[in-house]
Every structure is written in structure tokens, then in C-alpha cells.
N, C-alpha and C positions, 0 to 999 in steps of 0.2 A: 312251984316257983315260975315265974313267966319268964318268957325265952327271951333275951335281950336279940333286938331286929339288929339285922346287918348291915351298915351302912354302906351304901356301893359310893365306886370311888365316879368321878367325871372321869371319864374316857373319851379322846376325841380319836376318831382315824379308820384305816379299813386292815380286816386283818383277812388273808387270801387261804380260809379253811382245803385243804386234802378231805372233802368229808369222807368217813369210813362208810363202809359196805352195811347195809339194816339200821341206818338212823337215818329218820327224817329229819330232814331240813334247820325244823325246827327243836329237834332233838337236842340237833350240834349245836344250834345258834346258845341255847340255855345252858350247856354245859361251856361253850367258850365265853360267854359273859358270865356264867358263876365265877371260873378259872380266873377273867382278868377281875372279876367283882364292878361290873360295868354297872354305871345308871340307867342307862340308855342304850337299845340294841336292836339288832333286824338285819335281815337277810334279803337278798335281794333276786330273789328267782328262787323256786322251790326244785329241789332232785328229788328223784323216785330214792324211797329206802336200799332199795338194789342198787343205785348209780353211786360211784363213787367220783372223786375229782373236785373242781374248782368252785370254790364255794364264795362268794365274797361275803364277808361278813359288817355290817359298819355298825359305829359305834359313836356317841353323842354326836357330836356337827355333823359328822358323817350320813348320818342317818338322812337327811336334809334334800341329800345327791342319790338316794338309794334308788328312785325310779327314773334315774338314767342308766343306772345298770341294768336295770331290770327291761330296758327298751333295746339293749347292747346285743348284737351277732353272738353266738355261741359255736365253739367246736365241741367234737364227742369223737369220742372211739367206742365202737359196739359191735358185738360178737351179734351174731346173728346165726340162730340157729333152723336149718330147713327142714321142711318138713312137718313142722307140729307148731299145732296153733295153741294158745292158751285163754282162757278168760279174762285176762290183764292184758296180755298182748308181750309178755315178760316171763321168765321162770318160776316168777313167785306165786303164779295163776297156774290154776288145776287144767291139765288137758284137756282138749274139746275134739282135738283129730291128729291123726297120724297116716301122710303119706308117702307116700315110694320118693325118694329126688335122682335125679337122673337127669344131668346140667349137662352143658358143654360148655365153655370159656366165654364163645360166644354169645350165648342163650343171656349168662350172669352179664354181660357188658352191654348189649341192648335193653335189658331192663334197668339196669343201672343208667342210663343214657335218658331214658323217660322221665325221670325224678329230678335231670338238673336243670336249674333253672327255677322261674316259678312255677307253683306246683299250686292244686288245692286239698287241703287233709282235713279230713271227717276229725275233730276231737274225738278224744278215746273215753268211753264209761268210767271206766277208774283213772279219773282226773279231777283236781281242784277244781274247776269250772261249776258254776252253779246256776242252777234253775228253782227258779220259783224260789231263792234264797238256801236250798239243798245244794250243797258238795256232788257232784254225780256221782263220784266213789262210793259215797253213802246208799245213793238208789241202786247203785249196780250188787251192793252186798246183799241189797234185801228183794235182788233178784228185776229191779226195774232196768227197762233202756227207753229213755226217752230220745226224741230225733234233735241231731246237733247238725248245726249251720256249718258249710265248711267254709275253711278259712284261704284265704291266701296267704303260702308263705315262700321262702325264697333257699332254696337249698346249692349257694354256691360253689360248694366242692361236695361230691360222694365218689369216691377214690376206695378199690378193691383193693386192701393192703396184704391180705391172704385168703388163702380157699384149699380146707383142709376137711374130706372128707365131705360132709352137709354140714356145716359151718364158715358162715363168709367173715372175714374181720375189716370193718368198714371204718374207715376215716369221714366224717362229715363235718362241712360250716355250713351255719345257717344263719337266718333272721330269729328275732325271738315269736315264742308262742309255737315252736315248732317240735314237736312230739316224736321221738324216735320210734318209740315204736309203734306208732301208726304208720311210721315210712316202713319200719321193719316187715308189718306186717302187710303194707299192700306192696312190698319187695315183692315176701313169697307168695302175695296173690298174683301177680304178676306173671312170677315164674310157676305157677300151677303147679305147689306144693305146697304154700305156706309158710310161713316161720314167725319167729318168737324173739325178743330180744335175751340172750343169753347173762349178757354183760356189758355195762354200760360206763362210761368214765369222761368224763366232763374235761375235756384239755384245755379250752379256752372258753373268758364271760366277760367279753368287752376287754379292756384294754390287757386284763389278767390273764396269767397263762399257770401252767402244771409249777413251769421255772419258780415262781414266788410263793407256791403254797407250802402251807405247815401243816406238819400231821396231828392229831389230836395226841399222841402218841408224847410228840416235844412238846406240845403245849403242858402238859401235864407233866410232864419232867421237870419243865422250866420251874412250875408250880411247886409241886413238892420239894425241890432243892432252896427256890431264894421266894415264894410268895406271888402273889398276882401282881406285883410292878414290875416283874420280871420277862411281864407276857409283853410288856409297854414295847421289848425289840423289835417283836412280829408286827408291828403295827404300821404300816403304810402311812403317808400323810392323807387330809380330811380330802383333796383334792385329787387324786391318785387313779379315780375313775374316770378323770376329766382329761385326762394330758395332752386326749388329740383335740379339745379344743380351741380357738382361736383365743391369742389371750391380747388385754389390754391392761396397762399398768395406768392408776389413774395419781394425777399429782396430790399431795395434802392437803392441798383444799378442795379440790373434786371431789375424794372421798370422801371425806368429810361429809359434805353434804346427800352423796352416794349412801351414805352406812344412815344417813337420817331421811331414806326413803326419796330423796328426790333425783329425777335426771337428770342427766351434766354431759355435756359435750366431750369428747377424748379425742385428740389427733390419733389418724390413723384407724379410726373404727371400721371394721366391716361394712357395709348398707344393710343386712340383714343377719337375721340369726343369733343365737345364743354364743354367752362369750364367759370366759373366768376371768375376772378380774380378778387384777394385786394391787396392794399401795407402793407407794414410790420406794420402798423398802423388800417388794417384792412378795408380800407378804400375801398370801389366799385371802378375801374378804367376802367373795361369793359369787356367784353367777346373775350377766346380765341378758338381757336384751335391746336390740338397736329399736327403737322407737320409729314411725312413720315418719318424723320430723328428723329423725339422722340424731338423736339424743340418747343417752347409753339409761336403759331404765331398769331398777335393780326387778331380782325375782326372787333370790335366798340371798338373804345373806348370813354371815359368820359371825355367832356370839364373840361378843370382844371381851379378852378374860377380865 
């Protein structure tokens, strides 16, 4: 008998994932769009299977604004373990050395002093990043290291929250593209011991924080008790990633012509830069930008149902 398909529902909005500890990224995103039975879905920054925390997930319109999250500052909380280095740069990678640590307060605060600010970081082997259209994770399994350009990035808080035995537990905010444990790891190059990222936990991804996430746990509750319309509570509005932007309400007939691709003048516009636009109702219709001419010119806009 052939399997009658499942019809997914329109979903529009962002839903602020807890992801759990050994699922990737895209693990989560597949099991929480089965759960809400979404059309349309994606993730906006990938976590290591080890890392758990703030995950945003968007979903039809949503999807739209996803690589402005994906350009958005991040926090972490990570255990940082001294002394032993690994293949990954993480727990999940096979030992490569083991040395003595023998720190002083001091020693752990001038190297943590070196890191804030801007910084440049070697990409790490087992990372999304590709070469010659390969994953480097892929070449690094089958034993290659090819040479990576370092990056500039911007490590605006790294703040020592504990130091328990050879284990540091670190608070960081950063810029995106910023890889903990390459920071982890050239900590304990630093400190002439080494270390590894222990445990990892995503507190903040742009405007999102720990405060708004859902566990997979209540998603899947919500599920089995009332269905996948039920997951419709955890769901943010389509605009939600955007809140610190500058916003411009446009009148109904600005819009009007805004929603049909052409620029239109708004009191009170910016001179430059990206903007959320509402209609005179208040209503998200999509993001613009201020034109050379001082004219508000659309860049996405909002399926109108």
C-alpha cells in the first residue's frame, strides 16, 4: 500500500531551541519542524553536538531574516579543561597530550587579558568550513590538515566565573564566526599546559537569550498531549530577531507601493542603513534600506496571507 505524504502545515516565526547535548544542529531543527509539522525551516548558526543552549530556530517568513541572526554576537559558557589537548579541541576528540598545570590566579588573568578585544583565530579542522567544496571535519576524519587563514574576531567579555582544580569555567561574548575552542585551546597554549573545551552552552544568539528557550523535552510534551498546533505557543513573532532595529511605520499608500517592490519616501527615516518596516497598523511587512536618494527601498519582504 503506498504511504499517504504528510502534509506540513505554514508555520511562520522563530522558535528559541535549548538544544540538548549530542545532536547536531541540524538534528534539532528536523525533529522540531517534524514536532510543529512545519513547511518551511532552518537554523541560523550551527552548535557543536557537545554544546548545548540557544539555538534559534525560524520557520516560514522567518526563514527570510535567518542571516541576520546568523551575523548576530553570541555568548557561551564553557568549562575549559587544562592540561590535555585533544584532536577536536573538545571531549569528544581522542587525546593527543597530557600535561602537569600548575597556575597561579595571576598567571590564568594575564592570559585571559590577551584574548579580549580583537583577537585573530586559526579555524579549527573539525569545523563546517570548506575547502575545495569539502567540510574540513570530513578531511580532518580521514586524517588531512590543510592550512586555514586566520580570521579576525572580536571577544568582548572573557570573564573567569570559576577555577576549580584544572578546570576554568568561562563566561564569553563574542562576534560571530568565533570558535570556542580554538580560544579554549590557545587559553592553554598560552598558559603552557593546554586544554580542551570540556563543556559548552550557548547563553546568548543576538537578541535571544537562555530566558526564551524551550527544551525539546516540552516541545514534545506539548506534542503528545494536544498535536503540533500546540507547539504554535513557543513561537516568537517572524520579526523577533530584529527588535534592535530602527523601525519606520509606512502610511497605506506607501505600503502599498513598498509591498509592490517600489521606494517611497517615510518621515523620519534614517540617512542610512537597514530598517523594519510596519504598516500604519503596525503590522511587520519586512525589512528595508535608505537609498542614496534618502528613499526607503524594500530588501525582504513579508508573504501577505
Amino acid at each position: 500500500m503506498a504511504q499517504v505524504k504528510r502534509v506540513r502545515r505554514q508555520v511562520n516565526g522563530v522558535l528559541v531551541l535549548d538544544k540538548p547535548r549530542g545532536m547536531s544542529s541540524n538534528q534539532a531543527l528536523q525533529k522540531v519542524r517534524w514536532l510543529l509539522n512545519a513547511e518551511k525551516a532552518g537554523h541560523t548558526g550551527s552548535l557543536d553536538p557537545l554544546a548545548t543552549g540557544v539555538l534559534p530556530l525560524c520557520f516560514g517568513e522567518a526563514t527570510k531574516f535567518s542571516q541576520y541572526l546568523l551575523d548576530a554576537d553570541k555568548g557561551y559558557e564553557t568549562l575549559a579543561q587544562l592540561g590535555v589537548t585533544t584532536t577536536t579541541g573538545d571531549a569528544e576528540g581522542e587525546v593527543l597530550e597530557r600535561r602537569p598545570v600548575a597556575l597561579t590566579a595571576e598567571q590564568i588573568e594575564a592570559a585571559l587579558q590577551g584574548f579580549r578585544g580583537p583577537i585573530q583565530q586559526i579555524p579549527p579542522m573539525y569545523s563546517a568550513l570548506k575547502k575545495d567544496g569539502q567540510p574540513l571535519y570530513k578531511l580532518a576524519r580521514a586524517g588531512e590538515v590543510v592550512e586555514r587563514e586566520a580570521r579576525s574576531v572580536t571577544i568582548a567579555r572573557l570573564e573567569l566565573l570559576a577555577w576549580q582544580g584544572e578546570q576554568l569555567r568561562l563566561a564569553v561574548d563574542c562576534s560571530k564566526g568565533t570558535y570556542i575552542r580554538t580560544l579554549v585551546e590557545d587559553l592553554g597554549q598560552q598558559l603552557g599546559c593546554g586544554a580542551h573545551v570540556a563543556e559548552l552552552r550557548r547563553t546568548q544568539a543576538g537578541p535571544f537569550s537562555l530566558a526564551q528557550a524551550v527544551s525539546l523535552e516540552a516541545l514534545e510534551a506539548a506534542h503528545a498531549e494536544s498535536g503540533s498546533e500546540a507547539l504554535d505557543a513557543f513561537l516568537l513573532p517572524v520579526e523577533s530577531g530584529l527588535q534592535h532595529w530602527p523601525l519606520v511605520e509606512l502610511s497605506a499608500h506607501s505600503a502599498y507601493y513598498w509591498l509592490h517592490g517600489q521606494p517611497v519616501r517615510a518621515p523620519g527615516t534614517p540617512t542610512f542603513g537597514l530598517l523594519r518596516v510596519v504598516d500604519e497598523q503596525g503590522r511587520f511587512i519586512g525589512i528595508g534600506e535608505v537609498s542614496d536618494d534618502g528613499r526607503l527601498a524594500p530588501r525582504r519582504l513579508i508573504r501577505s496571507e
